[in-house]
N, C-alpha and C positions, 0 to 999 in steps of 0.2 A: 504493500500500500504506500510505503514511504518511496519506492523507487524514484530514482532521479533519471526518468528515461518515457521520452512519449509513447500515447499509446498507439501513435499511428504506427508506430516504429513495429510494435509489435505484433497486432493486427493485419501487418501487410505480407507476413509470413503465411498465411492461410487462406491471404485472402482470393473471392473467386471473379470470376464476372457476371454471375447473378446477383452476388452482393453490390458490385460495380453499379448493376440497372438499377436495384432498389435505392442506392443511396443515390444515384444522377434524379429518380423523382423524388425521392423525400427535400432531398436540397432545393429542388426547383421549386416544391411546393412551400416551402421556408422561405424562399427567399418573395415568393409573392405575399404571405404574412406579413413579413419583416418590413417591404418595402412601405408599408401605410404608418408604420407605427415608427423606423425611423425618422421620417419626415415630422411625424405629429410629436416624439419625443425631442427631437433636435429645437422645434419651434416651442416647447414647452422649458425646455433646456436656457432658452432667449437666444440663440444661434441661427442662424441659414439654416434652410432646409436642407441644402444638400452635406452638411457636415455629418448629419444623421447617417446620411447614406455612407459618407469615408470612414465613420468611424465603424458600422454594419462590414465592407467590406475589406477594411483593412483588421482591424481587431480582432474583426470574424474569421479570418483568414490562418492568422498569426497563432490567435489561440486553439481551432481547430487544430494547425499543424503540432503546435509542441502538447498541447493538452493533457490532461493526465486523464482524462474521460473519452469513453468514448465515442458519447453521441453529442456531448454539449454543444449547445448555440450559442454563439457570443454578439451582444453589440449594446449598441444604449439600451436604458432600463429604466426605467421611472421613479426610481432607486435615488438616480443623480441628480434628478432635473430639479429640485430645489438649490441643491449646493451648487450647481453649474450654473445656475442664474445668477445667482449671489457672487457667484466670482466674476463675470463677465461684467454683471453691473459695477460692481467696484475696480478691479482689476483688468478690464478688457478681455479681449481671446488671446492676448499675449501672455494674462496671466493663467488663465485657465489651460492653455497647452503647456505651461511649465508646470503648474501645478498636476497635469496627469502624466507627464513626463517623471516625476518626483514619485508620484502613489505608486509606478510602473517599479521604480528603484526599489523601491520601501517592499512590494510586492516579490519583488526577487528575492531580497536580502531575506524577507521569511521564509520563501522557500526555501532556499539555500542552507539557511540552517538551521530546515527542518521542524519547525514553528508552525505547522497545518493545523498540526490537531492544539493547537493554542485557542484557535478561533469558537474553540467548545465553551473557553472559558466567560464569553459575552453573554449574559443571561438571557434566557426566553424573554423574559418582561419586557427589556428595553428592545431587542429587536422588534417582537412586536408591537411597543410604544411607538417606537419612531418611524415604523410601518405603517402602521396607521396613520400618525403624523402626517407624512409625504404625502399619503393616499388623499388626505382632506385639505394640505395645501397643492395639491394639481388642482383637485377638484374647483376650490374656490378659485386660482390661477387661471381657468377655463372659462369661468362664468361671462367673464367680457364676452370673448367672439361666441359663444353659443349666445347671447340675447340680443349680440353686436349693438354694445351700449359704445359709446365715445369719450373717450376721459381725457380731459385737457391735459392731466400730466398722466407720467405712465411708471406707478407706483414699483416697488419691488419687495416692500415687508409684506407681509400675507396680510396682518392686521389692517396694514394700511389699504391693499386693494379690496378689502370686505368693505371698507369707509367710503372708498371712489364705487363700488358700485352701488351701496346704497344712496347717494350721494345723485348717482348719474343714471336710474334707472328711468325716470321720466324719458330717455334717451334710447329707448327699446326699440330696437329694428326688429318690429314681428316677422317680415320676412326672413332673416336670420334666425330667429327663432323657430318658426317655420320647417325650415332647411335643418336645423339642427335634429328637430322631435325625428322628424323623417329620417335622418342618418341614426336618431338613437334608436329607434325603432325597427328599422331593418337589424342596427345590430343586437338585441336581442330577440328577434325572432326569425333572421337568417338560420344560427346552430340547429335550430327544431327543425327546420325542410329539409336543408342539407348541412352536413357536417366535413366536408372536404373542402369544399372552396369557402376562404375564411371570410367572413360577415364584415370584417374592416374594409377586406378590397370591394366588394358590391358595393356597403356604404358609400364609397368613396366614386365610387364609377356613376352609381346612379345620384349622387348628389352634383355631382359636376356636368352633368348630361342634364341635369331641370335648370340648373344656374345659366348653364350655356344657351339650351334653346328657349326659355322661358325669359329670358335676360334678368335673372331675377339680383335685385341691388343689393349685392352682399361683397365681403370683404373677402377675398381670395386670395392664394397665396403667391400669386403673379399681381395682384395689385398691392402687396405689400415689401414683398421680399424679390432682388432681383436674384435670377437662380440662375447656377451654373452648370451645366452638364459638361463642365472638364472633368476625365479623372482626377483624385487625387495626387497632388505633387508633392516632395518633401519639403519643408520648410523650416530650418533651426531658428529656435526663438534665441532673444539677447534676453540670456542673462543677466541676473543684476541680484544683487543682494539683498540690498533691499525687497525686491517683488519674489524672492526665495523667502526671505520673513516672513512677508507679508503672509502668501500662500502656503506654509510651511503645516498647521492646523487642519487648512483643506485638503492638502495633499493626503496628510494621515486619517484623516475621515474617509478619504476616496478610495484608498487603500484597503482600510477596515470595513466598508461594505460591498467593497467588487471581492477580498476576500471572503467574510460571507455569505452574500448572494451567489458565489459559484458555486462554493463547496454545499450549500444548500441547495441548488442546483443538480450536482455531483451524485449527490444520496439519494433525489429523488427519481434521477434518470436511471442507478445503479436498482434500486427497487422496481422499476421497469421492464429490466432487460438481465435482471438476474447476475451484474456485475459487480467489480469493484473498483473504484478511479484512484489512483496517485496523487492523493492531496498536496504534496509538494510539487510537483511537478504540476497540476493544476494553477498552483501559483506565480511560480513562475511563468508559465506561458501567459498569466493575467498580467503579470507585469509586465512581460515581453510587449504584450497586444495592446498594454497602455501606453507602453513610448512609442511605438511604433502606432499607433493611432495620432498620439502630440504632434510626432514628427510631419503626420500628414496632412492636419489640419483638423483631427476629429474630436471628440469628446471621449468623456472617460466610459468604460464599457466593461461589462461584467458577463457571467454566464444566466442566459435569460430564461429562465423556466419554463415559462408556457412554449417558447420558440423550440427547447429542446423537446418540452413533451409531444408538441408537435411531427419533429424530427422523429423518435421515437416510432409512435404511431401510424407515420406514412413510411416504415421498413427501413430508415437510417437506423445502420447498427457499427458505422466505424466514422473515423473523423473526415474522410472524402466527403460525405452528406454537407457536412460544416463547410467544407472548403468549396463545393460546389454552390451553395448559397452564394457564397460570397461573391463567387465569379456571377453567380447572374445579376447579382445586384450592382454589380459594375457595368455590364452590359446595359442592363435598365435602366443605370446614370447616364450613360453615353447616347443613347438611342432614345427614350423616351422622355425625360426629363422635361424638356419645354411643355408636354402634357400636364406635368406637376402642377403647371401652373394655374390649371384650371380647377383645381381640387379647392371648396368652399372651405372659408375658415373655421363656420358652426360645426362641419364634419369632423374637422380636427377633434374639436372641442367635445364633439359627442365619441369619438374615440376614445379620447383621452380622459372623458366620464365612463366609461367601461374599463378601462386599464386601470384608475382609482380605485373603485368599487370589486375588480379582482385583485387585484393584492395586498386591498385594504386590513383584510382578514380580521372585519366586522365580528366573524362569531366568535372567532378566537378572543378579542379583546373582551366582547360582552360575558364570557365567559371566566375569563380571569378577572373580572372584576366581580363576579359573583363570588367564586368558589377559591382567589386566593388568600393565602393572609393577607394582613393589615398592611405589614410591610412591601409583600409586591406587589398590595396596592399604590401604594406612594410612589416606588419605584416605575411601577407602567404608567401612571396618568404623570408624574412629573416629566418623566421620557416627551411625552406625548404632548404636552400641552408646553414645555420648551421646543420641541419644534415645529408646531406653528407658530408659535409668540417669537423666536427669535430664530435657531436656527442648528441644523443636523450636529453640528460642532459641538455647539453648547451642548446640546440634548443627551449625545454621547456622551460629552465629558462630566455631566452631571450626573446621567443616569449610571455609569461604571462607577463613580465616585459614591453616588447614596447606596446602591447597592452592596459596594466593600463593606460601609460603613453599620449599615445595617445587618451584613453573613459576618462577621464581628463582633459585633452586641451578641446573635445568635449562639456564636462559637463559645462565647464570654460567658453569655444564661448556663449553659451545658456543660461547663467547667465547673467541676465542684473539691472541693475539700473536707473532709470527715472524717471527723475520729469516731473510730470502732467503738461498739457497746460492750463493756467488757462483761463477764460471766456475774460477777458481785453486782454489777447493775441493773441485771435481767430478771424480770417478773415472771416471765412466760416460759412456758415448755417448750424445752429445746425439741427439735425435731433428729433426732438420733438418728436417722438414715442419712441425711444431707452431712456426706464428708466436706464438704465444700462453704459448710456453713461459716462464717467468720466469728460467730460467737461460740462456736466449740473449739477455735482454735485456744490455745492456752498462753496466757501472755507474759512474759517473767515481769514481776516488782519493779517499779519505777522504770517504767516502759510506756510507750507511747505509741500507737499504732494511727498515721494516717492515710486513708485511700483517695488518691488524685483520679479520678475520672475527668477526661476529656483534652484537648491541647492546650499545653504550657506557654499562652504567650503575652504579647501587652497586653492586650483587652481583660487579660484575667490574672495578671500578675499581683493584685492586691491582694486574693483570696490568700494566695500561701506564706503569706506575713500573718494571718491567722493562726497562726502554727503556736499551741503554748507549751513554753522552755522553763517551767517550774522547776526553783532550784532542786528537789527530792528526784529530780527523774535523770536518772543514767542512760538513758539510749531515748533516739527519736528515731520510728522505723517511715520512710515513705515508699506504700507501697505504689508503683508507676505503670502496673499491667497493663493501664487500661486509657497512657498517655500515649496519642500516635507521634505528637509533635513537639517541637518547643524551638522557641525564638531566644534571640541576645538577653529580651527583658526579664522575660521568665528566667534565664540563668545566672541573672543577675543576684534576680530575688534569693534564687538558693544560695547563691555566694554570699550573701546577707545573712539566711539562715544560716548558716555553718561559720561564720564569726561569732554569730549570737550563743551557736553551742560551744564553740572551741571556748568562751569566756568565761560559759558557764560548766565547760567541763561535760558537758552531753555528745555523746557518739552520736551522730547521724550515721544512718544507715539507709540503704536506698535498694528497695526490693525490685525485681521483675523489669529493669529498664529496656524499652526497647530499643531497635536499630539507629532511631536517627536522633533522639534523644544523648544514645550513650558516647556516639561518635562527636558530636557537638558538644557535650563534657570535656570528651578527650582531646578534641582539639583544642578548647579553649583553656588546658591546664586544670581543668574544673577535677577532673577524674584521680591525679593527684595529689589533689587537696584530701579529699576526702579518705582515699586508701582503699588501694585493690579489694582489702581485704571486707570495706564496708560497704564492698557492690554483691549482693547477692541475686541468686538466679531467682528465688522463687520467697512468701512468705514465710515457709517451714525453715529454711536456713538462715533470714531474718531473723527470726525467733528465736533460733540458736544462739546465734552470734549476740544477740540481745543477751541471753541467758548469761553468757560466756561473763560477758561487759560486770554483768550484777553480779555475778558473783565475786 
């Protein structure tokens, strides 16, 4: 799984030329998907249309070939198009191609060493906070050209363009509107007649076929944007330090959900098709397929889910499907392009109100807010409601942060300290079968038995200054079975206790330590303090040694 080796590499060993046919249609029918929703994500993105398409065909390309999957579909995702707006508005496209130039580096350097399975450690909550998030700022991002209102200025906070549209709805182009119900409408009730030809491209064909013969007065995307049907050319941006600063944040968000969104991607095509992808080497080719996207003028690009399941379903079963897409949609830049320009703006927008609304993952969120705790309540609506209030950056960096801070607290509660009930203390009938009982254990005179359950670290390090060192007591036993972990601060505290005893003349003794605990003693000289002879394997040898002490 960890290999550092694509899977076309390996797959071309066997491979036949029936597979050849089925992945030349699966790719061709990808690449008619892809062509509607590149364009609608590139313009949701605030870029050219046809950047959508360089970044589909180049990215798409790149990441097919080195891949570590091997049906995946790579290109824009709607994943991006908040954070990509927000760069372009501040930074230009000068900054946004360095900054996916940068997530592409950051994208290799984890694969490289091997950092795949790190991406586990991003909690459910917040991906699906900020999922959501996205999902409800395209949505409201949309609302302009679906009601085709007119806004004197042309806002870029979410908050702010909810203000400009209520602000400018008096300004309602019902024909736009119109146009819009009708593209939303074909798209959901296209999949129910037929399920092969995708409901984007009809939308798009029969909305631009009423505008045209109809002449109907709506904003288009040849009256807004002027489009280019050149291929892709390379172009090295000017660096500068400054705008490496600047974007430096973005970069690492871009990075953190094209890793992500692939590898989540990766699992659910591998459950498809009964395989398994190379999570590093997955990455890698994400990185690959983000500089080489910069380079060419495109946007940042990740492995797209629906686009793979798609692939999947129409009989792509190696990465040719992927590389094939890509080449048609080069073709369809060269050749058809100036038709783009006939494609209605409402259509866009009713697109891109379907792509919202599926990766929203509505139930999922309604759901976790039902049935989670408190705390991953906080943690998902805070996710969530920093990225539409402000933005993908923040939401991440907030939402990783309350999260630590709350699996902490958690870890902290579960940490305990207790001293044993000894026999003189006990009311109740012992149960004489239970060898394992702790109150049949026998404890010698002026002994002290306490049991540490849970990880030894800051969060919990005040419990074990708890610990009472009464002048009459000759041995402190701690028993540590049932410690998996422990930090500098927790070793601390013990180095604290064991002055406390040395002063008072009290043995510590340290039962049951396990692996990473006792090596982190020992490195820190902690293991010598105390004395080979005062580490015991198990409580019954504690006890001894306690016995030893007292007498």
């Amino acid at each position: 799984m960890n290999k550092l080796k694509p899977k076309l590499f390996s797959v071309l060993k066997t491979y036949t030329k029936e597979q050849f046919a089925k992945d030349m249609v699966a790719g061709i029918i990808v690449a008619i998907i892809a062509l509607p929703l590149s364009i609608a994500l590139a313009l949701a993105s605030g870029v050219t249309p046809e950047k959508g398409l360089y970044t589909a065909i180049v990215a798409g390309f790149v990441i097919s070939f080195l891949g570590g999957s091997r049906v995946q579909i790579a290109g824009p995702t709607a994943a991006f198009a908040t954070i990509v707006a927000g760069i372009v508005a501040e930074d230009g496209m000068e900054g946004l191609i360095i900054a996916t130039i940068m997530a592409g580096i950051i994208l290799i350097i984890i694969g490289l060493l091997r950092f795949g399975s790190m991406i586990r450690f991003i909690p459910y909550t917040i991906t699906t906070g900020f999922t959501f998030g996205i999902a409800v700022t395209i949505f409201i991002g949309e609302i302009k050209d679906f009601l085709g209102l007119t806004f004197q200025n042309s806002p870029v906070e979410t908050l702010e363009k909810v203000k400009a549209c209520f602000e400018n709805i008096h300004t309602i182009n019902y024909s736009a509107f119109i146009i819009g119900m009708i593209s939303l409408g074909i798209l959901i009730l296209w999949p129910k007649i037929n399920g092969k030809i995708p409901a984007s491209f009809i939308a798009v064909i029969i909305a631009s076929v009423l505008v045209k013969i109809f002449s109907v007065p709506v904003n288009t995307i040849g009256s807004l944007y002027e489009l280019s049907a050149n291929p892709p050319t390379i172009h090295i941006p000017q660096f500068s330090l400054g705008t490496i600063r600047n974007v430096m944040p973005d970069a690492v968000t871009i990075a953190i959900l094209a890793g992500i969104e692939s590898l989540l991607s990766c699992v659910v095509a591998d459950g498809m098709i009964g395989s398994r992808h190379r999570s590093n080497m997955e990455l890698i080719a994400q990185g690959a397929g983000n500089i080489c996207s910069g380079l060419f003028g495109g946007i940042p690009a990740t492995g797209a889910i629906a686009r793979t399941a798609a692939n999947v379903k129409n009989g792509g079963r190696t990465p040719i499907s992927g590389m094939v897409h890509a080449v048609m949609l080069l073709l369809i830049l060269v050749l058809l392009m100036p038709y783009a320009a006939l494609i209605p703006m409402p259509a866009i927008a009713a697109i891109l109100f379907m792509v919202a609304y599926n990766m929203s993952g509505l139930r999922e969120f309604a759901v976790l807010l039902k049935r989670s705790p408190k705390s991953d309540i906080l943690v998902l609506v805070t996710t969530f409601v920093l990225t539409v209030a402000f933005d993908l950056v923040v939401a991440i960096e907030a939402g990783i942060l309350l999260a630590a801070i709350l699996f902490m607290k958690r870890m902290a509660d579960v940490t305990k300290v207790e001293s044993w009930q000894y026999i003189e203390e006990e009311n109740e009938e012992e149960d004489l079968n239970d060898t394992e009982n702790i109150r049949l254990k026998k404890v010698p005179r002026h002994t002290l038995v306490y049991e540490i359950n849970g990880p030894m670290f800051f969060g919990a390090a005040d419990k074990f200054m708890n610990i009472s060192l009464d002048s009459h007591i000759n041995a402190v036993i701690l028993r540590m079975r049932s410690v998996p972990a422990m930090d500098v601060t927790a070793l601390h505290a013990l180095e604290e206790i064991l002055i406390k005893c040395k002063k008072k003349q009290i043995t510590l003794i340290l039962s049951h330590v396990q692996e990473q605990p006792l090596n982190m003693m020992q490195k820190a000289g902690f293991a010598s303090k105390i004395g080979s002879g005062n580490f015991c394997d198990n409580i019954d040898i504690a006890l001894e040694r306690a016995a030893e002490i007292a007498s």
